[in-house]
C-alpha positions as semicolon CSV with decimal commas, in nm:
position;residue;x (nm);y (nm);z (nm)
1;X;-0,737;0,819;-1,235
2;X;-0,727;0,891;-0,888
3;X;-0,552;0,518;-0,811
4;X;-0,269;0,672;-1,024
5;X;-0,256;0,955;-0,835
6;X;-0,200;0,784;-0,507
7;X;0,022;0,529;-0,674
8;X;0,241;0,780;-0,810
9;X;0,309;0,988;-0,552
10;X;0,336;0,696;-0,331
11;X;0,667;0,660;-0,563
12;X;0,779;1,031;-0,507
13;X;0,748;1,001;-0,117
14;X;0,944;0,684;-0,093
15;X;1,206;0,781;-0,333
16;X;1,464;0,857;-0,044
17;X;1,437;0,476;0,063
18;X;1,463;0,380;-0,333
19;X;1,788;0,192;-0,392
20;X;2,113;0,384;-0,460
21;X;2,179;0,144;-0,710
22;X;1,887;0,140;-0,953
23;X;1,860;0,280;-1,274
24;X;1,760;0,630;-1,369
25;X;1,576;0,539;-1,687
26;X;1,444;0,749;-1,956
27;X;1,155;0,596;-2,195
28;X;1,130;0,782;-2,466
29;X;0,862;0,799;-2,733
30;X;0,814;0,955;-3,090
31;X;0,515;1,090;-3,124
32;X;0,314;1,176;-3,462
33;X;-0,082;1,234;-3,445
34;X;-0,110;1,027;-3,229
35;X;-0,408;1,137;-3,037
36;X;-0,621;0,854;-3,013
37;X;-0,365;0,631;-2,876
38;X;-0,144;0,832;-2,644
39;X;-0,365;0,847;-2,330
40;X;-0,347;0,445;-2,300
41;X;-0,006;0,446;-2,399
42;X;0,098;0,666;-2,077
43;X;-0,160;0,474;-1,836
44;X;0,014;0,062;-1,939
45;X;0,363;0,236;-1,945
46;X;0,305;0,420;-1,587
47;X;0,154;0,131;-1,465
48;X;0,458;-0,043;-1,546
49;X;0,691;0,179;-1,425
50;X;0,546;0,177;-1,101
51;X;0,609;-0,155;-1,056
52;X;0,971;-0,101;-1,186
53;X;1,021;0,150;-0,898
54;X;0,837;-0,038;-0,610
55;X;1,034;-0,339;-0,731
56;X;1,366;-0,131;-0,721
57;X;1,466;-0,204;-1,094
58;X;1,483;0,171;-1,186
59;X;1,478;0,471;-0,951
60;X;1,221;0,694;-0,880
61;X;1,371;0,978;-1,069
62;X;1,261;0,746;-1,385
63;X;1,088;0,952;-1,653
64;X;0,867;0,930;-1,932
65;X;1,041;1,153;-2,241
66;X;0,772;1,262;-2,535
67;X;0,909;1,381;-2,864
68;X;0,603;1,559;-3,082
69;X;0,734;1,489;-3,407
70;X;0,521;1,804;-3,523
71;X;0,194;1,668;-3,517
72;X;-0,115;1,826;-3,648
73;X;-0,339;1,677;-3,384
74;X;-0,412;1,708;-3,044
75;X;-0,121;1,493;-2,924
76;X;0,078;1,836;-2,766
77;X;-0,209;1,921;-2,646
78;X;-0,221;1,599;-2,440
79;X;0,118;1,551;-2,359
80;X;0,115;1,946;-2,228
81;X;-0,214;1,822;-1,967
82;X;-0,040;1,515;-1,862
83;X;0,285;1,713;-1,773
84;X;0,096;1,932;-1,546
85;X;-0,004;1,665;-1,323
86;X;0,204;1,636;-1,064
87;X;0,209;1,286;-1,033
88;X;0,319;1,260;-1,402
89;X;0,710;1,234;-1,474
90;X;0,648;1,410;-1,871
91;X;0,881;1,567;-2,031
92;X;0,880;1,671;-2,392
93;X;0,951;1,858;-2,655
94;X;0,758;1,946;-2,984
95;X;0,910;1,964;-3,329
96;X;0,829;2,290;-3,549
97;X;0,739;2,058;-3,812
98;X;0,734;1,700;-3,870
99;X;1,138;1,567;-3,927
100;X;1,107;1,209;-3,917
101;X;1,081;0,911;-3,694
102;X;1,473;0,856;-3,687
103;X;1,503;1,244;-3,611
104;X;1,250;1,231;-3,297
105;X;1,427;0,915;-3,134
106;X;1,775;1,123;-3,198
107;X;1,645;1,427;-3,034
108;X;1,502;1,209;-2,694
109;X;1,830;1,042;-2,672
110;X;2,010;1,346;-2,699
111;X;1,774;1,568;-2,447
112;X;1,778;1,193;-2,169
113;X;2,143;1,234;-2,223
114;X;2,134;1,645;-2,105
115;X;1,915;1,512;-1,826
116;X;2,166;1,268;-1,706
117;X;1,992;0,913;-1,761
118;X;2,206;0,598;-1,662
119;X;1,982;0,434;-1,962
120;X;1,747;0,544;-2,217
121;X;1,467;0,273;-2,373
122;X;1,296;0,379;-2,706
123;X;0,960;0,241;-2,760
124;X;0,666;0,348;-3,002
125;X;0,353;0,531;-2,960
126;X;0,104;0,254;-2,997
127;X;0,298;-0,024;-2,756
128;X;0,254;-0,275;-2,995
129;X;0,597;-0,386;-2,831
130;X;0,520;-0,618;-2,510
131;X;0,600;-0,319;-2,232
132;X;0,659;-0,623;-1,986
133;X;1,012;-0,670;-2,138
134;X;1,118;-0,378;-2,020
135;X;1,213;-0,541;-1,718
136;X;1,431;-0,794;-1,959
137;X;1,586;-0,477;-2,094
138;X;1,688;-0,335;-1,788
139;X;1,844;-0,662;-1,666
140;X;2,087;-0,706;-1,954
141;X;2,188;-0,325;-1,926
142;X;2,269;-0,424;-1,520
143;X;2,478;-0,747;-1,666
144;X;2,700;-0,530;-1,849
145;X;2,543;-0,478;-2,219
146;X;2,578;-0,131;-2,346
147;X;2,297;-0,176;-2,597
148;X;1,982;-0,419;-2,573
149;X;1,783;-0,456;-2,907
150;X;1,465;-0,585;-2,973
151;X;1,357;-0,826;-3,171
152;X;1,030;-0,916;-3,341
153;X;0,986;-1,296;-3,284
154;X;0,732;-1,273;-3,641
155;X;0,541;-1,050;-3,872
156;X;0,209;-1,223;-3,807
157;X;0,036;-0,842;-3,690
158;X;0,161;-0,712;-4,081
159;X;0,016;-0,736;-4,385
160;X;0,121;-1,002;-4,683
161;X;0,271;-0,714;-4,888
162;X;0,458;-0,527;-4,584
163;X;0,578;-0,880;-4,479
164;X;0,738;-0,902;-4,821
165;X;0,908;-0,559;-4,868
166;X;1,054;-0,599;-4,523
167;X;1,171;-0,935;-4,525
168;X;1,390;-0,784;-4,922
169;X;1,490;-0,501;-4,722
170;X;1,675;-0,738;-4,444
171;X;1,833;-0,924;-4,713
172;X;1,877;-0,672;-4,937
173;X;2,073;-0,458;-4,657
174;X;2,251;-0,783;-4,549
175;X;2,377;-0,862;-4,907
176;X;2,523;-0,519;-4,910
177;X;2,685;-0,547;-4,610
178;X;2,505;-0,377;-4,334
179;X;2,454;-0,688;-4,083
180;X;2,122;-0,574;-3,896
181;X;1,904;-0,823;-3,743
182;X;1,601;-0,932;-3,933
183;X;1,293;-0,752;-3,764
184;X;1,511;-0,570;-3,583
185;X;1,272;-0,270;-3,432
186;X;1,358;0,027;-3,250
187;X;1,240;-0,083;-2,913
188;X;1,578;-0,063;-2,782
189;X;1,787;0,026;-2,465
190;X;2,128;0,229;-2,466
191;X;2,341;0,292;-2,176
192;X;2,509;0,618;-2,077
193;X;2,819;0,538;-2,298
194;X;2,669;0,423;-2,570
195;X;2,457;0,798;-2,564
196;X;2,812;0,986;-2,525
197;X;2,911;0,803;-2,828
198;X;2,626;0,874;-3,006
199;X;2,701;1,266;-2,917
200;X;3,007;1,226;-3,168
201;X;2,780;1,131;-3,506
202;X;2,711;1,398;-3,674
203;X;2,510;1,342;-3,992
204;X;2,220;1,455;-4,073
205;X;2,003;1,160;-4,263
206;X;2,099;0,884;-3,973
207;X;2,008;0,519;-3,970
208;X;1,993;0,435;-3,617
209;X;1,918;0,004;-3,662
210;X;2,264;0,055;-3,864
211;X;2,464;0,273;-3,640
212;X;2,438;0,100;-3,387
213;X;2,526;-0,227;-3,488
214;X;2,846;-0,002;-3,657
215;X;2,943;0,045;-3,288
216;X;3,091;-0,278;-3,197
217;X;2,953;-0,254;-2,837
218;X;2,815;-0,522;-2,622
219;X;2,492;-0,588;-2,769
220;X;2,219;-0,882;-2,624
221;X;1,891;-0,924;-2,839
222;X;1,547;-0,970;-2,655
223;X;1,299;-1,132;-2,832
224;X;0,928;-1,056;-2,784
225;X;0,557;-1,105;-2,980
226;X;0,405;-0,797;-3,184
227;X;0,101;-0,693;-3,040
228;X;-0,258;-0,601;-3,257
229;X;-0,263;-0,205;-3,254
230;X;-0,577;-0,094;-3,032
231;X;-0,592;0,254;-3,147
232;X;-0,522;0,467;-3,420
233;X;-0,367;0,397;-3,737
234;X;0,026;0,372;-3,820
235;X;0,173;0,712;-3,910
236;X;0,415;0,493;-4,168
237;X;0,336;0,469;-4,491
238;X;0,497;0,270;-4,796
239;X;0,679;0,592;-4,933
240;X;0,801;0,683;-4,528
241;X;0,948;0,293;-4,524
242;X;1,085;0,301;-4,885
243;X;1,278;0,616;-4,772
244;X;1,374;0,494;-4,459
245;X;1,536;0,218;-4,641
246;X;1,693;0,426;-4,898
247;X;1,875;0,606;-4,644
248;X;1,979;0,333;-4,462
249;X;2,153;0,150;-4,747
250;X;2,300;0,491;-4,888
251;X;2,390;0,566;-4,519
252;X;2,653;0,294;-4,469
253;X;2,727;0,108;-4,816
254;X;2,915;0,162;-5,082
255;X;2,812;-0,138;-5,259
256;X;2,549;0,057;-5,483
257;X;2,815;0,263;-5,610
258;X;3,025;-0,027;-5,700
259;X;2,750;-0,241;-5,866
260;X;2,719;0,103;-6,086
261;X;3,058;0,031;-6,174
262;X;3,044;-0,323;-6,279
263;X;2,721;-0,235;-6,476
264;X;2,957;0,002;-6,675
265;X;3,195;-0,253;-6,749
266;X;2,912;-0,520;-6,860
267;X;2,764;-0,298;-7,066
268;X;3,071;-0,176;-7,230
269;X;3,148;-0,534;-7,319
270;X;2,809;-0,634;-7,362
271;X;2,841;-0,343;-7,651
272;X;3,104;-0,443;-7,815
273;X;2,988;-0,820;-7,866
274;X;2,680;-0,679;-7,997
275;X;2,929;-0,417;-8,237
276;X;3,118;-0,769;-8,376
277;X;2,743;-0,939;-8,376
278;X;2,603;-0,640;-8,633
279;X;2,897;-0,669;-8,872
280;X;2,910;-1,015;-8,897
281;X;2,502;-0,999;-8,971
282;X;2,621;-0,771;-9,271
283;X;2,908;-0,994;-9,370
284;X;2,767;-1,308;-9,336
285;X;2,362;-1,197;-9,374
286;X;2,199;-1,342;-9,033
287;X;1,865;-1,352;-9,031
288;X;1,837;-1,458;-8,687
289;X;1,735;-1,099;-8,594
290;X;1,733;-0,768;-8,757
291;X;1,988;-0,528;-8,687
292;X;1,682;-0,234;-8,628
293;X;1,524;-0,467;-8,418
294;X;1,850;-0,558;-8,187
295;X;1,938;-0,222;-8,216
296;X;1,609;-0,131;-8,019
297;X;1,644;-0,371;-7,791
298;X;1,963;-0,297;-7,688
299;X;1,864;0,068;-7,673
300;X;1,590;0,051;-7,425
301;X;1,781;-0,181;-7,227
302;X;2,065;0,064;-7,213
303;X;1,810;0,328;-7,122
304;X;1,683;0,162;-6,821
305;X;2,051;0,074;-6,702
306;X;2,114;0,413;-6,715
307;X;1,832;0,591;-6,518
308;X;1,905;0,343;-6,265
309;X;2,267;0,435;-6,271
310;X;2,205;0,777;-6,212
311;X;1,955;0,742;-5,947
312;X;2,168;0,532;-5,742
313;X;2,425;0,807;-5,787
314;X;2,183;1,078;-5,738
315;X;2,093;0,925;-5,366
316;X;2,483;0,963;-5,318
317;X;2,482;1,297;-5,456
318;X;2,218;1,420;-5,223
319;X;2,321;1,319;-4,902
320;X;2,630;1,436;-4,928
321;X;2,470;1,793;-5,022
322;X;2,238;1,753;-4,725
323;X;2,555;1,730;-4,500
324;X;2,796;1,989;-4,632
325;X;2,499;2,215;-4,588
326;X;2,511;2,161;-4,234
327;X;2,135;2,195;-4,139
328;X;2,031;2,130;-3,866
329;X;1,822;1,713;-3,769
330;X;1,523;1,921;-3,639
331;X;1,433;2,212;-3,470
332;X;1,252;2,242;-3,110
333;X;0,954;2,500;-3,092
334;X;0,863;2,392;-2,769
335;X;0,952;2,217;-2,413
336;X;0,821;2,092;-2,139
337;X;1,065;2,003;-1,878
């Protein structure tokens, strides 16, 4: 610990000589229970930001933002000891309860943005993300590129069934016409215009792999390998990812809605061929198939159409309640600046 120390403040004493030039860049990281991991989180990402600095890729004034996405753990407690070091560059700020991953990256682009960041990089907790491609990052942002995305190269650290609902949800989302990236992640870099953008969206349930590709800015992907996670366990679970999904296709298409419409029109066809098909079975006497037992089957078909029309309408429904109500994305209880 005491090698960081030195190194560290090493940085802070040499930051007058650092190069006008360089980036001020904010790394920012959501942050649920994640106790067990966090301490060798900010140890790799410090030791690569050290060599970021001493290298002259990003300025000294370079910081480290946390984003307690009201955990129930000791991870405040941690982030509040390693932001009274000195030699630590923490900020943070705690949620009063737990809002969301999308919510905590908002909220540490928003507060970089306050703190006037030429750049802000989003990574996650456990750094299963290769940290050495930061450097990549920032080196695309220098050439020009207002946004840098990441991009799994494979899905060989997932599991055979999470490998299978994401893969549906990239073509699923694709089919509907929200062109994201397969494995897109959100270990991403945006520039200082792409955050002032950003200041001008305003809703509530937000989709951030699909707003950003809705920008239209200069936009380079960076490939890079998944690592194993060391510590901890993932905070997501199928329900958290089958929401996240749900908003993101309710969040920018329309083509739910639509496919309720054609439904409507099937069926209403669909019925009356089956309307002609009954009275010529009691004209002509069919017995093909029973008219109780077509009618049944037609009935429960009908049924399930139907509760699946209304739930797709439903998810409509209730975002657009969630944002005439105005609430707010999250609220801040506490920060550490």
């Amino acid at each position: 610990m005491i090698k960081h120390v030195i190194k560290i403040k090493k940085i802070q004493d040499s930051s007058k000589e650092a190069d006008m030039n360089s980036v001020k860049l904010a790394i920012i990281i959501p942050c649920y229970n994640e106790e067990e991991t966090l301490p060798h989180t900010l140890k790799k990402l410090w030791d690569v930001i050290h060599d970021l600095i001493r290298d002259r890729v990003i300025s000294a004034d370079s910081f480290i933002f946390l984003v307690d996405d009201g955990s129930k753990d000791r991870t405040w407690e941690i982030i509040n000891t390693a932001h009274k070091r000195s030699f630590c560059k923490i900020k943070a700020v705690r949620f009063s309860r737990n809002y969301g991953n999308q919510a905590a990256i908002l909220a540490g682009l928003k507060e970089s943005e306050k703190l006037g960041v030429d750049a802000a990089l989003t990574i996650d907790a456990d750094l299963q993300q290769d940290v050495n491609k930061i450097r990549d990052f920032v080196q695309a942002y220098n050439e020009g590129y207002d946004i840098v995305a990441g991009v799994r190269n494979d899905r060989s650290t997932d599991s055979f069934f999470k490998k299978i609902c994401s893969n549906a949800f990239y073509k699923i989302i694709n089919i509907l016409g929200v062109n994201i990236t397969p494995n897109h992640s959100e270990f991403r870099l945006i520039s200082r215009n792409t955050l002032n953008i950003l200041s001008g969206f305003h809703e509530r349930n937000i989709f951030l792999r699909g707003l950003f590709n809705e920008l239209g800015l200069d936009t380079k992907y960076i490939y890079f390998d998944v690592k194993k996670r060391e510590y901890g366990k993932s905070k997501f679970s199928f329900f958290s990812l089958l929401r996240l999904a749900i908003d993101g296709i309710v969040s920018f298409s329309i083509y739910p809605l639509r496919f309720v419409f054609v439904i409507g029109v099937l069926i209403s066809v669909t019925s009356f061929f089956v309307a002609v098909l009954i009275i010529l079975d009691q004209i002509l006497k069919f017995t093909l198939i029973t008219n109780i037992e077509l009618f049944k089957i037609w009935m429960t078909f009908i049924s399930g159409i139907q509760i699946l029309c209304i739930g797709i309408i439903g998810e409509y429904i209730g975002q657009v309640l969630m944002e005439v109500k105005g609430r707010p994305r999250y609220i801040i209880s506490k920060e550490l600046e």
